[in-house]
C-alpha positions in Angstrom: -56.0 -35.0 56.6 -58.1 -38.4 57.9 -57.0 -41.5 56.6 -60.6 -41.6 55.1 -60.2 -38.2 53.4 -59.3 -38.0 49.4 -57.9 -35.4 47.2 -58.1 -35.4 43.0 -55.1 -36.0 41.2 -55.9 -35.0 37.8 -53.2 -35.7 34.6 -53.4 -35.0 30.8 -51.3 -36.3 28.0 -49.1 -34.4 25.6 -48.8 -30.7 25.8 -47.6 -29.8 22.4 -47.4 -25.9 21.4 -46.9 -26.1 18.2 -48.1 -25.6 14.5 -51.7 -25.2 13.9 -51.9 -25.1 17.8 -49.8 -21.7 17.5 -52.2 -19.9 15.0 -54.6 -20.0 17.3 -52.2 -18.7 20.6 -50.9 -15.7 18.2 -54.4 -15.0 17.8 -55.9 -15.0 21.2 -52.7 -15.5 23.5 -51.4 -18.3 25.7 -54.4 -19.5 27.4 -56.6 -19.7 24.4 -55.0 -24.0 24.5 -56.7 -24.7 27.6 -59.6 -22.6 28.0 -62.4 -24.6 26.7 -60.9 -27.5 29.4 -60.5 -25.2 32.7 -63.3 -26.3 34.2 -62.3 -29.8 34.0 -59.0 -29.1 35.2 -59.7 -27.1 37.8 -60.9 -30.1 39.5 -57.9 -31.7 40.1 -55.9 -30.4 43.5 -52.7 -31.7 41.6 -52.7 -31.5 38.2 -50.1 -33.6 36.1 -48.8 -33.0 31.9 -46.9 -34.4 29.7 -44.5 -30.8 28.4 -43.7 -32.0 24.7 -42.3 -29.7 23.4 -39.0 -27.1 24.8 -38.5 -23.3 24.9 -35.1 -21.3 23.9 -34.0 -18.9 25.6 -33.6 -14.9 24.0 -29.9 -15.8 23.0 -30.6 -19.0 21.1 -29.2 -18.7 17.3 -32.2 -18.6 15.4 -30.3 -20.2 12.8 -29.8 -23.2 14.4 -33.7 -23.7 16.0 -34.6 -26.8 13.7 -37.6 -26.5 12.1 -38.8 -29.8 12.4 -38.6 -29.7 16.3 -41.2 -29.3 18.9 -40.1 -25.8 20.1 -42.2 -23.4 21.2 -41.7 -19.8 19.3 -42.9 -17.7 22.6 -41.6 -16.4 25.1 -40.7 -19.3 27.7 -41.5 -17.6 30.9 -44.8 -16.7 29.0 -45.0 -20.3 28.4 -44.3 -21.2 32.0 -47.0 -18.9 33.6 -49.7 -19.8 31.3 -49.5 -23.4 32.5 -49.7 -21.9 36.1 -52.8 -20.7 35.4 -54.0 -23.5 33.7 -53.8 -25.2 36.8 -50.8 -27.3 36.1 -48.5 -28.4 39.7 -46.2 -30.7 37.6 -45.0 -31.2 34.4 -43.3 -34.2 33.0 -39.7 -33.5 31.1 -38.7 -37.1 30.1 -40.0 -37.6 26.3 -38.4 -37.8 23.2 -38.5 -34.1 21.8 -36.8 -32.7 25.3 -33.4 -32.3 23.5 -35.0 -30.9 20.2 -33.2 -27.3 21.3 -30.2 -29.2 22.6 -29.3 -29.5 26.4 -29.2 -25.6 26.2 -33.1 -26.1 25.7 -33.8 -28.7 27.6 -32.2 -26.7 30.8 -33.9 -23.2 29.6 -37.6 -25.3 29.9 -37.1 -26.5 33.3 -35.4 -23.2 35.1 -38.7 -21.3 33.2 -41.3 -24.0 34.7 -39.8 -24.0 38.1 -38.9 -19.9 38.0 -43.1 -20.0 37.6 -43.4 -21.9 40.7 -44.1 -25.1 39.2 -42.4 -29.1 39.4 -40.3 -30.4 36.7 -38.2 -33.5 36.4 -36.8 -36.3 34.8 -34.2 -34.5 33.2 -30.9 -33.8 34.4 -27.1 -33.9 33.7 -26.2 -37.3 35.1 -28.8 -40.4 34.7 -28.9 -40.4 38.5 -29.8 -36.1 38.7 -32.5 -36.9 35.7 -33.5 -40.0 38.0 -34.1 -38.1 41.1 -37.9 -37.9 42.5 -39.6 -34.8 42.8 -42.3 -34.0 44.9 -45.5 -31.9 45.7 -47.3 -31.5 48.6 -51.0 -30.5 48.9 -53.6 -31.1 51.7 -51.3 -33.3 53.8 -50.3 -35.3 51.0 -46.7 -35.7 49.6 -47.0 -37.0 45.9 -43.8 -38.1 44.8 -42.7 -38.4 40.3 -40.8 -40.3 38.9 -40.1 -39.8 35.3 -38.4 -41.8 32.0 -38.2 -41.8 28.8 -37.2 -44.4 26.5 -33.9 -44.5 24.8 -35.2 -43.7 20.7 -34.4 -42.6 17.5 -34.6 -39.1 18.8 -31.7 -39.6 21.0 -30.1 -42.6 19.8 -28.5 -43.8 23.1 -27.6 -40.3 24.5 -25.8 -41.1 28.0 -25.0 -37.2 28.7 -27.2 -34.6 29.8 -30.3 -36.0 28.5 -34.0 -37.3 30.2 -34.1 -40.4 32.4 -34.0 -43.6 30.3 -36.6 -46.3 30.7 -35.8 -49.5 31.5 -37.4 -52.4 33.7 -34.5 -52.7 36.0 -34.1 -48.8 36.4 -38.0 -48.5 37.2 -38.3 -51.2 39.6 -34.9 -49.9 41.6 -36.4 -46.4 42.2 -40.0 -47.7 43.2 -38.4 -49.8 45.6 -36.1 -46.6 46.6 -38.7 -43.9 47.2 -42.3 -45.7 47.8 -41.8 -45.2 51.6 -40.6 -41.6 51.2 -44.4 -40.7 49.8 -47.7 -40.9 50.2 -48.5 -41.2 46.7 -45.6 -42.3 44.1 -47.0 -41.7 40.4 -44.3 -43.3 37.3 -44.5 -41.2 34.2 -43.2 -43.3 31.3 -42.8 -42.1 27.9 -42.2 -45.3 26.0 -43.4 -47.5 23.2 -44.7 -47.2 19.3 -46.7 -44.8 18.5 -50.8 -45.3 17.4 -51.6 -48.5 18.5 -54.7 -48.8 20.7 -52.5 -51.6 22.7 -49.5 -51.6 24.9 -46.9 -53.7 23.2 -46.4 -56.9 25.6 -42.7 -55.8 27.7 -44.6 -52.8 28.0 -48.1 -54.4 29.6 -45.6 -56.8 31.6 -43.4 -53.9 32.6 -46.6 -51.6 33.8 -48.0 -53.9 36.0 -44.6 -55.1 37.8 -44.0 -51.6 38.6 -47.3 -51.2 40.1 -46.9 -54.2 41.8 -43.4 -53.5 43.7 -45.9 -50.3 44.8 -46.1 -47.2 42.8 -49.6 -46.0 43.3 -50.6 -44.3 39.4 -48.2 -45.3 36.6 -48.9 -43.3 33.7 -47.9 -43.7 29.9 -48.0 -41.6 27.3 -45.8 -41.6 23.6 -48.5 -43.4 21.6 -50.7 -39.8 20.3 -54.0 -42.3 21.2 -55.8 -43.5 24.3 -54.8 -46.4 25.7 -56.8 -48.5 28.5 -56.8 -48.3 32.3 -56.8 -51.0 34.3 -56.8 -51.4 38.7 -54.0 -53.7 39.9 -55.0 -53.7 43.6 -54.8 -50.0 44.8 -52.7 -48.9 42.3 -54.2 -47.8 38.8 -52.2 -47.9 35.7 -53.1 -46.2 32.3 -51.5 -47.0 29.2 -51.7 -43.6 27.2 -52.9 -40.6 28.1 -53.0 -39.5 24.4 -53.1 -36.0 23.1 -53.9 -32.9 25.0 -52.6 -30.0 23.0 -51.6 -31.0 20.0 -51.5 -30.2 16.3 -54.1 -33.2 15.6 -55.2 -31.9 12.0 -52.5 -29.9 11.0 -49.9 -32.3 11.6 -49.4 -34.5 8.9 -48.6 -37.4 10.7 -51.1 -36.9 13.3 -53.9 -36.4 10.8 -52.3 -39.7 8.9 -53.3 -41.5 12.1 -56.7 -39.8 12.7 -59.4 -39.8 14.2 -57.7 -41.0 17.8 -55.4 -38.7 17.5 -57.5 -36.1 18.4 -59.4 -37.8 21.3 -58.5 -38.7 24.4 -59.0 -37.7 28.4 -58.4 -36.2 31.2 -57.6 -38.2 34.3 -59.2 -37.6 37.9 -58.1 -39.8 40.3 -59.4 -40.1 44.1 -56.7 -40.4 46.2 -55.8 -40.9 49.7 -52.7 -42.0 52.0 -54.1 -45.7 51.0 -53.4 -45.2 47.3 -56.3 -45.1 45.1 -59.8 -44.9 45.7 -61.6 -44.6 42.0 -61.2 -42.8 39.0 -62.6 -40.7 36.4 -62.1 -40.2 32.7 -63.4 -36.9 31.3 -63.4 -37.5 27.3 -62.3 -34.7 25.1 -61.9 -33.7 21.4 -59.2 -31.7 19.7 -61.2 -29.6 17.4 -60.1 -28.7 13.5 -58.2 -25.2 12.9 -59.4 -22.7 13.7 -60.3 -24.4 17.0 -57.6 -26.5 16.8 -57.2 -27.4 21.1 -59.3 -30.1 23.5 -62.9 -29.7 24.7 -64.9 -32.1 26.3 -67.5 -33.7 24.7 -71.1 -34.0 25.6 -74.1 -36.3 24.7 -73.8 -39.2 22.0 -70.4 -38.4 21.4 -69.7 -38.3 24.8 -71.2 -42.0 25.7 -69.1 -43.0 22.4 -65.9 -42.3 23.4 -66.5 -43.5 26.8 -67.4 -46.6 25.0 -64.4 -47.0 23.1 -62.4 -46.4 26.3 -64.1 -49.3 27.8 -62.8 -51.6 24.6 -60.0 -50.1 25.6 -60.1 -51.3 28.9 -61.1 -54.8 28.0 -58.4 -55.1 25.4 -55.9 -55.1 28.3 -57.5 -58.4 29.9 -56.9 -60.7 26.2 -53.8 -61.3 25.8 -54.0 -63.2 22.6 -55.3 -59.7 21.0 -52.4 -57.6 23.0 -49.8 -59.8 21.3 -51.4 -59.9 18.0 -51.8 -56.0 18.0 -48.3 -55.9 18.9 -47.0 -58.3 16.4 -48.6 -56.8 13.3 -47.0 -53.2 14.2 -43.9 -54.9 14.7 -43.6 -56.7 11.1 -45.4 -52.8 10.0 -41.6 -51.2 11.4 -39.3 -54.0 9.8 -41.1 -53.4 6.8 -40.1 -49.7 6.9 -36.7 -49.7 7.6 -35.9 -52.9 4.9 -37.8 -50.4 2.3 -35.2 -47.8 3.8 -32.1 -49.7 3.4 -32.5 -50.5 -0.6 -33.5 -46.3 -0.9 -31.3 -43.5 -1.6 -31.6 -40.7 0.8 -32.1 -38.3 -2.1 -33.1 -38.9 -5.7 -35.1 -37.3 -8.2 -38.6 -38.1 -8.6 -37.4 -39.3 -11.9 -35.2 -41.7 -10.8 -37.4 -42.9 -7.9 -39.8 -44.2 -10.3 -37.3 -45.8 -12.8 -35.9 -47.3 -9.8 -39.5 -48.8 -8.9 -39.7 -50.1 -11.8 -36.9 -51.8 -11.9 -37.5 -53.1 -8.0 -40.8 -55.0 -10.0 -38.3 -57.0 -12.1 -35.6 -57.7 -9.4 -33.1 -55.4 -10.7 -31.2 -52.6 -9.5 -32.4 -52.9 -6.0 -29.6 -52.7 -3.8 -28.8 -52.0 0.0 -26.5 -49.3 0.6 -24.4 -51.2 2.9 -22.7 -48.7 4.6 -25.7 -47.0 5.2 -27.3 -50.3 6.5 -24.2 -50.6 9.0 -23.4 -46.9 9.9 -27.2 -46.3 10.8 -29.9 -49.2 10.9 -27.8 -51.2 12.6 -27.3 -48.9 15.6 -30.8 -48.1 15.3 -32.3 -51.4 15.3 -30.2 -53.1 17.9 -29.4 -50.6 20.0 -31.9 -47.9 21.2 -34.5 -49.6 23.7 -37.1 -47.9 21.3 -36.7 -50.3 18.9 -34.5 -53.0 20.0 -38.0 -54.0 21.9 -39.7 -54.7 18.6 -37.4 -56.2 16.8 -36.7 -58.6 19.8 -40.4 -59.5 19.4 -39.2 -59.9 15.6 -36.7 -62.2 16.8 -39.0 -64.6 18.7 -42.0 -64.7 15.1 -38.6 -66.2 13.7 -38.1 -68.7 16.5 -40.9 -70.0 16.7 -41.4 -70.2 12.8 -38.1 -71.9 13.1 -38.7 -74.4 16.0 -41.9 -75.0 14.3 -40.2 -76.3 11.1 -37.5 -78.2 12.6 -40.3 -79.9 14.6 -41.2 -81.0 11.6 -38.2 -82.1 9.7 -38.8 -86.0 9.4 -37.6 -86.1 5.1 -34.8 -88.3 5.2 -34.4 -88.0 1.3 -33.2 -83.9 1.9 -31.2 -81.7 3.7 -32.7 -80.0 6.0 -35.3 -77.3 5.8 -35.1 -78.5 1.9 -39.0 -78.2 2.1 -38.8 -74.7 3.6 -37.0 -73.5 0.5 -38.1 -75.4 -2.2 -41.2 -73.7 -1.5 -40.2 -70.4 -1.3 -38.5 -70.3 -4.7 -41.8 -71.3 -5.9 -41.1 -75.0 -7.5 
């Protein structure tokens, strides 16, 4: 391969085999997911997913497969050769749901992946064995993964055999470690709050650092939606793949977040041993049950997602709006979990309306503090997912607070007498 000779990467978001996405596999078998996109992917020489969900092996306790997991109820070396012929060369591991079968899970989906002749990492049972790069070679090129996920409420700070946790400092020392080793290094992080159509700010800073100390494609995905792309010299970063497979409609919380949870695209990159060349995004729909997996769209709906794409992409360049967006859904999470602390974990639907009632008045509306300690707190302040908004939490209240001290010329009160006179209401 000439210097001037490219190849396609191509990468998709989330690969989810799971509830309505499962009528339709028991129906017409394992490839029925990623039929209507083969075309598409068989563009791409190397092909790139996000695996979201596990498989158990034969001997795992059915009685102890939790029903709220991702875990796909087929056969995993099934699972494994059906993404072979999809066309898939690697498959990221590092995302929240990897340990929703446990570390016996967890192992079982990567020995099935790579037992089908396909790459799998960022897992492992040491941070520096889940850290390691993997590679894949095609047409003279060696493309080299790195993979993370952020530390969350579905691991809560896990340090054992687990997927390789984000942060800045962890990134930037294995970019710096492997870049030479490759021709193309691609960084797949699964980080940040779900459904916004904006990285948070750390995030958006983070990105573009780690394309700058010279990881060619850095790819994101966590959020369910699209997120914009943006060239940071030759290296191209994109914010969220979004959805591939995935239960878009007949996932509550997907459908709560529609319609963006069910569109997104596929990536085709032009690469060569100078890093990127250009790129390609090949819009797609996730269709309602019964066809309830991606196809790409044509015509008007075609140019309007495009569109959106681009607003996408121009989002990334205002940074007044990126903060903003980022703020809001901040203050949207401290709401949740202050509305947690002062509810039960279980009541009937009787008492959760008397106790409503009573919230209206001021009365009876309590924080269970050991609750609030033995859970929030750890929560809050201590898994990256989100100790990172709550830090941006942290800075609304300093500057609300510098702002009013900056202010504080009344030498007939104490300080901030203002500040509280008004928020009793006199």
């Amino acid at each position: 391969m000439t210097e001037s000779n490219t190849i396609t990467f191509g990468a998709v978001g989330d690969i989810g085999l799971c509830r309505g996405v499962n009528a339709g596999i028991r129906a017409h078998g394992l490839d029925w997911p990623f039929e209507r996109m083969k075309e598409q992917l068989n563009r791409a020489d190397v092909l790139f997913g996000n695996m979201e969900t596990v498989v158990v092996p034969p001997d795992y306790p059915p009685g102890e497969i939790d029903p709220r997991g991702l875990i796909a109820p087929f056969p995993g070396p099934d699972v494994a050769q059906a993404l072979k012929r999809a066309g898939f060369d690697f498959l990221n591991l590092a995302a929240n749901h990897v340990l929703d079968a446990g570390v016996k899970g967890m192992d079982y989906t990567k020995e099935v992946l790579e037992a089908a002749g396909l790459v799998a990492a960022g897992v492992g049972n040491t941070q520096e064995k889940a850290r390691q790069l993997a590679t894949v070679e095609k047409s003279g090129l060696t493309f080299g993964f790195l993979c993370y996920n952020e530390d969350g409420n579905y691991t809560l700070g896990k340090r054992g055999p687990s997927s390789a946790y984000y942060t800045r400092e962890a990134v930037l020392e294995d970019v710096a470690k492997h870049q030479d080793a490759v021709d193309i290094l691609v960084v797949s992080i699964h980080a940040d709050i779900e459904f916004m159509p904006t990285p948070s700010t750390p995030r958006l800073r983070n990105f573009r650092d780690i394309a700058a100390a010279g990881a060619d494609i850095v790819l994101g995905h966590h959020p369910h939606v699209p997120q914009g792309c943006e060239r940071l010299g030759s290296s191209l970063i994109v914010y969220s793949l979004g959805n591939f497979v995935f239960p878009a409609h007949t996932s509550a919380y997907m459908k709560e977040h529609a319609p963006h949870t069910g569109h997104s695209f596929m990536l085709l990159v032009e690469v060569s041993r100078s890093g990127v060349q250009s790129f390609e995004r090949v819009p797609y729909e996730i269709g309602p049950p019964p066809e309830e997996r991606p196809a790409p769209l044509a015509g008007k709906a075609r140019e309007g997602l495009l569109a959106y794409l681009a607003q996408l992409d121009a989002h990334l360049t205002d940074e007044v709006f990126v903060r903003d967006t980022w703020r809001e859904v901040a203050r949207r999470h401290l709401a949740t979990y202050l509305r947690r602390a002062v509810e039960p974990q279980r009541e009937s639907r009787i008492k959760r309306a008397a106790r409503k009632m009573l919230a209206r008045f001021g009365l009876g509306v309590e924080p269970d503090l050991d609750r609030v300690i033995n859970d929030f707190v750890g929560r809050l302040c201590l898994t990256q997912e989100n100790r990172t908004w709550m830090e941006e939490i942290l800075e609304m209240g300093r500057e609300a607070w510098d702002e009013r001290n900056a202010r504080e010329d009344d030498l007939l009160h104490r300080p901030h007498y203002r500040f509280e006179r008004s928020r009793k209401g006199r």
